[in-house]
N, CA, C and O atoms as CSV, one atom per row, in Angstrom:
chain,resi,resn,atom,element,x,y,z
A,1,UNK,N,N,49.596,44.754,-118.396
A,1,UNK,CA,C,50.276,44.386,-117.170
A,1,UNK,C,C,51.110,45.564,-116.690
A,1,UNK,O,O,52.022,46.066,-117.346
A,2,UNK,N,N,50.643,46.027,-115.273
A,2,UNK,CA,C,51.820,46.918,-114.898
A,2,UNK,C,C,52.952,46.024,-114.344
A,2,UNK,O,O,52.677,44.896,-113.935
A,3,UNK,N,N,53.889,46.372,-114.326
A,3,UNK,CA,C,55.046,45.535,-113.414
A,3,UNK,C,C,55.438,46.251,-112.128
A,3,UNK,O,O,55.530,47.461,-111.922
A,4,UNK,N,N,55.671,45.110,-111.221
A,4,UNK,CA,C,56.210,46.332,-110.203
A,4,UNK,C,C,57.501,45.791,-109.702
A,4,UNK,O,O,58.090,44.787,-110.101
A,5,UNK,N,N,57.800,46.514,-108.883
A,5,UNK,CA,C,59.724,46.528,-108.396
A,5,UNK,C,C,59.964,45.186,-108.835
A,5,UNK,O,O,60.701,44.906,-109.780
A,6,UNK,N,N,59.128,44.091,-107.910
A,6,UNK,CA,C,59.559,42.332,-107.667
A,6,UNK,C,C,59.336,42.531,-109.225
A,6,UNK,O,O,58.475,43.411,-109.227
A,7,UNK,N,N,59.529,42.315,-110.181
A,7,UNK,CA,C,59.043,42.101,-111.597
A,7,UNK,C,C,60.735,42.353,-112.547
A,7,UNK,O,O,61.314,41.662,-113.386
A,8,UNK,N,N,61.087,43.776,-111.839
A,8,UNK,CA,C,62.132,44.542,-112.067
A,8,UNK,C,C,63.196,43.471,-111.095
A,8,UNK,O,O,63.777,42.503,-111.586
A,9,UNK,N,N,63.238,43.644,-110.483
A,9,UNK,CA,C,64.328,42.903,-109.680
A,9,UNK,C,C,64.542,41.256,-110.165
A,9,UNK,O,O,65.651,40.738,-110.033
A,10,UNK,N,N,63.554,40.599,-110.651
A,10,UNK,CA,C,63.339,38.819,-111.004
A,10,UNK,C,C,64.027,39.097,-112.490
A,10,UNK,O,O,65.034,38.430,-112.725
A,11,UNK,N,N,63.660,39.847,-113.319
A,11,UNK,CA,C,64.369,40.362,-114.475
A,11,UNK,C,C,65.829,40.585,-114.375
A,11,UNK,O,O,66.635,39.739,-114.760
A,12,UNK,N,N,66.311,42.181,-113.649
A,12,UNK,CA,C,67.595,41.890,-113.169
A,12,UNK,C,C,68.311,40.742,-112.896
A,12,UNK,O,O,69.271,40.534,-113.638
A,13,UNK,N,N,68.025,39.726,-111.780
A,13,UNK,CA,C,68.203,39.008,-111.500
A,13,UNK,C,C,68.836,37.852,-112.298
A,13,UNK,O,O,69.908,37.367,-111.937
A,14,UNK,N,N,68.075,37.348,-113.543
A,14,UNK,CA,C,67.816,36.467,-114.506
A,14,UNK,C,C,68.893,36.836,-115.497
A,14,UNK,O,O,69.580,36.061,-116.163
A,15,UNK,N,N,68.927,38.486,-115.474
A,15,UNK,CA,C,69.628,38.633,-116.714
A,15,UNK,C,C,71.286,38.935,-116.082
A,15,UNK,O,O,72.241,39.086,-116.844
A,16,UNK,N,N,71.405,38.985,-114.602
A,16,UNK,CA,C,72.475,39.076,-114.815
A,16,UNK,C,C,73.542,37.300,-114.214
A,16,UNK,O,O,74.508,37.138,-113.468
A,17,UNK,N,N,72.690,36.352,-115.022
A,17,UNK,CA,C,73.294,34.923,-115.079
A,17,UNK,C,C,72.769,34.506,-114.203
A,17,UNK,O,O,72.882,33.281,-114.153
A,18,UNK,N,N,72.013,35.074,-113.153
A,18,UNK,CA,C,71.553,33.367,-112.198
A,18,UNK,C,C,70.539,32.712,-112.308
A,18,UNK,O,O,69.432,33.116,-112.666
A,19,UNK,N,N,70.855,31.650,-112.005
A,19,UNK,CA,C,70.098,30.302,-113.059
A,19,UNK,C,C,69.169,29.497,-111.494
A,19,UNK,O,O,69.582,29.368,-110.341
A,20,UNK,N,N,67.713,29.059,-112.170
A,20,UNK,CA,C,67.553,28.227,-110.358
A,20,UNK,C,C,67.942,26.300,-110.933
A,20,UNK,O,O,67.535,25.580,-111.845
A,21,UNK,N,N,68.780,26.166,-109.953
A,21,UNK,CA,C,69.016,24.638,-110.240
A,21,UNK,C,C,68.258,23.650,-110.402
A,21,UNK,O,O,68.785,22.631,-110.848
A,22,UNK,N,N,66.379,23.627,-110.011
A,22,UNK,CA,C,65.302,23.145,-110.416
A,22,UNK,C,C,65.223,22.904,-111.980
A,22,UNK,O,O,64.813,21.870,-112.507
A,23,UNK,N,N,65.785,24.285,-112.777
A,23,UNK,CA,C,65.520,24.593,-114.333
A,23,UNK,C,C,66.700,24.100,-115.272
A,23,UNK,O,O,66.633,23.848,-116.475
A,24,UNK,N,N,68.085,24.003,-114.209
A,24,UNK,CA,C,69.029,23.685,-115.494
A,24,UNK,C,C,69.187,24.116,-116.644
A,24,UNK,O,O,69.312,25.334,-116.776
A,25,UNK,N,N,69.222,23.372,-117.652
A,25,UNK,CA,C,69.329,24.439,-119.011
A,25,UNK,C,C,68.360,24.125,-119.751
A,25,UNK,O,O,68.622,23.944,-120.940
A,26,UNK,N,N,67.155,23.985,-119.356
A,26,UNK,CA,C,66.191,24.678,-120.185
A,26,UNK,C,C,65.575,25.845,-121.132
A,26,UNK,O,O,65.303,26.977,-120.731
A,27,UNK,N,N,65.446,25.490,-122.128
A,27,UNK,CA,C,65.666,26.890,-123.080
A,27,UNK,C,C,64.088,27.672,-123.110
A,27,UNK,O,O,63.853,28.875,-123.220
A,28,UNK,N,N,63.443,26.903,-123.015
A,28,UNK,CA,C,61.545,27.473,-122.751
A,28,UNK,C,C,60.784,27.106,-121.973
A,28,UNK,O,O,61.069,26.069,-121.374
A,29,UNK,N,N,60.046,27.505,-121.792
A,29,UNK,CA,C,58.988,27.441,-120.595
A,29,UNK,C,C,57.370,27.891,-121.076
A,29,UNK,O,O,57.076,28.550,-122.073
A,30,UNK,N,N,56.654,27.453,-120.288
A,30,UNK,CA,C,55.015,28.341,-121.156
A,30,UNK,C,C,54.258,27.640,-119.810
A,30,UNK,O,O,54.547,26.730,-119.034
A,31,UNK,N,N,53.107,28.594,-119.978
A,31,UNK,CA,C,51.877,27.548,-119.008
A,31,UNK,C,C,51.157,27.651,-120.033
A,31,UNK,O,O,50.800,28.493,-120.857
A,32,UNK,N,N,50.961,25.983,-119.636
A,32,UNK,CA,C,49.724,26.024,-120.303
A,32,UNK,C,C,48.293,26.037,-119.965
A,32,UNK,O,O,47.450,25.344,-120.534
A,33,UNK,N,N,48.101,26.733,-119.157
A,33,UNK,CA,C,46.794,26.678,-118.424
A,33,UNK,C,C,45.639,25.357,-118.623
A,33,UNK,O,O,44.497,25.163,-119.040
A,34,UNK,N,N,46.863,24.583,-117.979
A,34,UNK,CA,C,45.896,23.221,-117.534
A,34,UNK,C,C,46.709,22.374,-116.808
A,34,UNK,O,O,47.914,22.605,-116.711
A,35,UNK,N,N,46.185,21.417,-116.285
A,35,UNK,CA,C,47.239,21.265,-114.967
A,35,UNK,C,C,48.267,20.222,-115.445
A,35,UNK,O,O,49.132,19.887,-114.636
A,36,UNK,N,N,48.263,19.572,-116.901
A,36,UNK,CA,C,49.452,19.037,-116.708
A,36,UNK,C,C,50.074,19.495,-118.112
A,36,UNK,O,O,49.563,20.131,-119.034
A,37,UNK,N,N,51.503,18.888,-117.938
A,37,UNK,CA,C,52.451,19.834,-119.216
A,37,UNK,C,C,52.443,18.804,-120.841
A,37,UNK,O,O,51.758,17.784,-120.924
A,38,UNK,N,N,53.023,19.142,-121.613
A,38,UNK,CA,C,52.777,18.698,-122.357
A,38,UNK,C,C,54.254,17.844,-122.787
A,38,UNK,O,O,55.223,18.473,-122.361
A,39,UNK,N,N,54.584,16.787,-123.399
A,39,UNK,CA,C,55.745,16.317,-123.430
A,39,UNK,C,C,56.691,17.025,-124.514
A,39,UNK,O,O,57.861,16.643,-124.485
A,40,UNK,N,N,56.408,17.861,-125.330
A,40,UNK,CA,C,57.460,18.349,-126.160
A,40,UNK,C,C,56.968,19.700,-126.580
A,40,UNK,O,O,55.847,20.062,-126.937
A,41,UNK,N,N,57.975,20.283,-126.462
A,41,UNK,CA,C,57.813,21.715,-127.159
A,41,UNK,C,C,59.191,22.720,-127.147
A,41,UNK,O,O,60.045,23.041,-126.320
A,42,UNK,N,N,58.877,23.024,-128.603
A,42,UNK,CA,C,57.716,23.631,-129.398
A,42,UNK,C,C,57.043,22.009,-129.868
A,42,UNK,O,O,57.276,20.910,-129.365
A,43,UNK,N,N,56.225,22.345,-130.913
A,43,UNK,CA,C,55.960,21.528,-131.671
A,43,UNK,C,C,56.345,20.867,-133.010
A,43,UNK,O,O,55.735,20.178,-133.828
A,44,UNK,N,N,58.054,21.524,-132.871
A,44,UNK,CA,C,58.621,20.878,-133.920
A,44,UNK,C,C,59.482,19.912,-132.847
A,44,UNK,O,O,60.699,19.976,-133.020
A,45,UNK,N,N,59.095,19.148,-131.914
A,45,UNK,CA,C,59.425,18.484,-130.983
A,45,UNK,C,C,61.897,18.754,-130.507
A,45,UNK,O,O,62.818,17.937,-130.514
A,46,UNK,N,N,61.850,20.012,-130.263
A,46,UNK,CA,C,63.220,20.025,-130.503
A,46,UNK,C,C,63.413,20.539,-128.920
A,46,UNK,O,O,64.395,21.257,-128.736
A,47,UNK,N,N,62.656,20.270,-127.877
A,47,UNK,CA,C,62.188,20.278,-126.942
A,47,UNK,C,C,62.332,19.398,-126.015
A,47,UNK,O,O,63.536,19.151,-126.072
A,48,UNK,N,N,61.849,18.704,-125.120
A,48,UNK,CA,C,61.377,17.899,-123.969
A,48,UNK,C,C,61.189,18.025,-122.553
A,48,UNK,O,O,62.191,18.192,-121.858
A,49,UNK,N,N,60.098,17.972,-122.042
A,49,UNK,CA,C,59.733,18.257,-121.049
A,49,UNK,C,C,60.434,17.967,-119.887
A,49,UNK,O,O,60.477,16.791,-119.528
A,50,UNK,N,N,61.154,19.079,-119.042
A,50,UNK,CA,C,61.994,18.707,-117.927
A,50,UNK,C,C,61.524,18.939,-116.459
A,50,UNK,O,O,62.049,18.257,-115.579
A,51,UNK,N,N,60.500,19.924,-116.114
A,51,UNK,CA,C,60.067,20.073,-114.727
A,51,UNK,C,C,58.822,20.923,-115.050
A,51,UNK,O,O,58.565,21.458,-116.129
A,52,UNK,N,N,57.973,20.952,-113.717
A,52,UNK,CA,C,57.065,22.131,-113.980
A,52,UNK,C,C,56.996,22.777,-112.354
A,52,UNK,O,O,56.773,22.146,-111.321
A,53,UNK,N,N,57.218,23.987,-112.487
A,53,UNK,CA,C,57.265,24.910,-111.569
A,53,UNK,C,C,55.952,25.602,-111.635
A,53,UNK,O,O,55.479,25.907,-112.730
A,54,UNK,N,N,55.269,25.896,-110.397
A,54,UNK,CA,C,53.893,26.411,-110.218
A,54,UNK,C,C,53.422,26.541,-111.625
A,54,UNK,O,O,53.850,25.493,-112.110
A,55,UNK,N,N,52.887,27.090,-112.457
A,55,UNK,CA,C,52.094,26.971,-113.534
A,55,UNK,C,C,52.458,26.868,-114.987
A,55,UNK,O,O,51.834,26.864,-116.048
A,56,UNK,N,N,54.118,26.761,-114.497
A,56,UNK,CA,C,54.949,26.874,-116.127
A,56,UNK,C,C,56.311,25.890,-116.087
A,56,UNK,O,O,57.317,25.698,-115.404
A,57,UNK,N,N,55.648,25.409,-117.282
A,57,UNK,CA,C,56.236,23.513,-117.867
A,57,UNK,C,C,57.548,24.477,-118.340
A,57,UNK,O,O,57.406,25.600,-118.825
A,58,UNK,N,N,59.134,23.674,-118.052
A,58,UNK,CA,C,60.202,23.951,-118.752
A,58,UNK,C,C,60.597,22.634,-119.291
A,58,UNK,O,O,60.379,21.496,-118.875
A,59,UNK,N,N,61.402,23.195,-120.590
A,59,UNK,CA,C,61.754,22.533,-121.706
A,59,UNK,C,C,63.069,22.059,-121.909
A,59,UNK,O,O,63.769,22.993,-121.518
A,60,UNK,N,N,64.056,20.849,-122.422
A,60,UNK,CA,C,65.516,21.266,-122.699
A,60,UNK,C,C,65.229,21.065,-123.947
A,60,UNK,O,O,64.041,20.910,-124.229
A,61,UNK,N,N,66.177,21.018,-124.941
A,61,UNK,CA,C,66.836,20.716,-125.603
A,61,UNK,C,C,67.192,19.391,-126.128
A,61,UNK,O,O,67.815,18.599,-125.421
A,62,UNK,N,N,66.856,19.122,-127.252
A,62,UNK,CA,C,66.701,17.513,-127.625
A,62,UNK,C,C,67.871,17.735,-128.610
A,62,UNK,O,O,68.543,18.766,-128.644
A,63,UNK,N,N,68.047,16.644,-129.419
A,63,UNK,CA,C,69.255,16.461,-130.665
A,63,UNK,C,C,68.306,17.041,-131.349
A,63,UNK,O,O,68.776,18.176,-131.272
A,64,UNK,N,N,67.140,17.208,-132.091
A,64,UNK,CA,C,67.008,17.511,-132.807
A,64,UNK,C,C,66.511,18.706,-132.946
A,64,UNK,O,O,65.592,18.881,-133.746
A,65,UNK,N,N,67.222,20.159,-131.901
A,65,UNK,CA,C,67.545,21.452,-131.691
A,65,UNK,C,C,68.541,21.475,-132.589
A,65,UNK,O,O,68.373,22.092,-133.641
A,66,UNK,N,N,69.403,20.996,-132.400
A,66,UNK,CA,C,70.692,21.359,-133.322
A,66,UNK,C,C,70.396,21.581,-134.795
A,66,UNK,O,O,70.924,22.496,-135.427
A,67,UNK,N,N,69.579,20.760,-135.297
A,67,UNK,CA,C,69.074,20.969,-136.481
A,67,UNK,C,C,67.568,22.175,-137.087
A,67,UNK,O,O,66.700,22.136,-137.959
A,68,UNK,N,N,67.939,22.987,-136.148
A,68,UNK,CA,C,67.027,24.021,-136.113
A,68,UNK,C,C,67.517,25.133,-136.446
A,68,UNK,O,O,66.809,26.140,-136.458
């Protein structure tokens, strides 16, 4: 993958704290290249499925993160 500026700038962006209010505090994200998401992940279910934005399912945080 080359990256270009928009790549550099969405990075910047991200890393310097702004958050999109769609995502909340979701800790992961993935596509899964198929059109629908999956209800937990990872697969040590410490996860749960909170939105999906064009091709990539985000995740929060369940109780049983803490124990991870």
């Amino acid at each position: 993958m080359n990256p270009t500026n928009e790549h550099y700038y969405i990075a910047d962006w991200a890393l310097s704290g702004n958050r999109l209010n769609e995502i909340g505090d979701c800790l992961w994200y993935l596509n899964p290249f198929r059109p629908t998401c999956g209800s937990v992940f990872p697969s040590n279910g410490s996860g749960t499925f909170h939105t999906r934005l064009g091709e990539h399912c985000f995740y929060r945080p369940t109780e049983k993160y803490r124990d991870t």
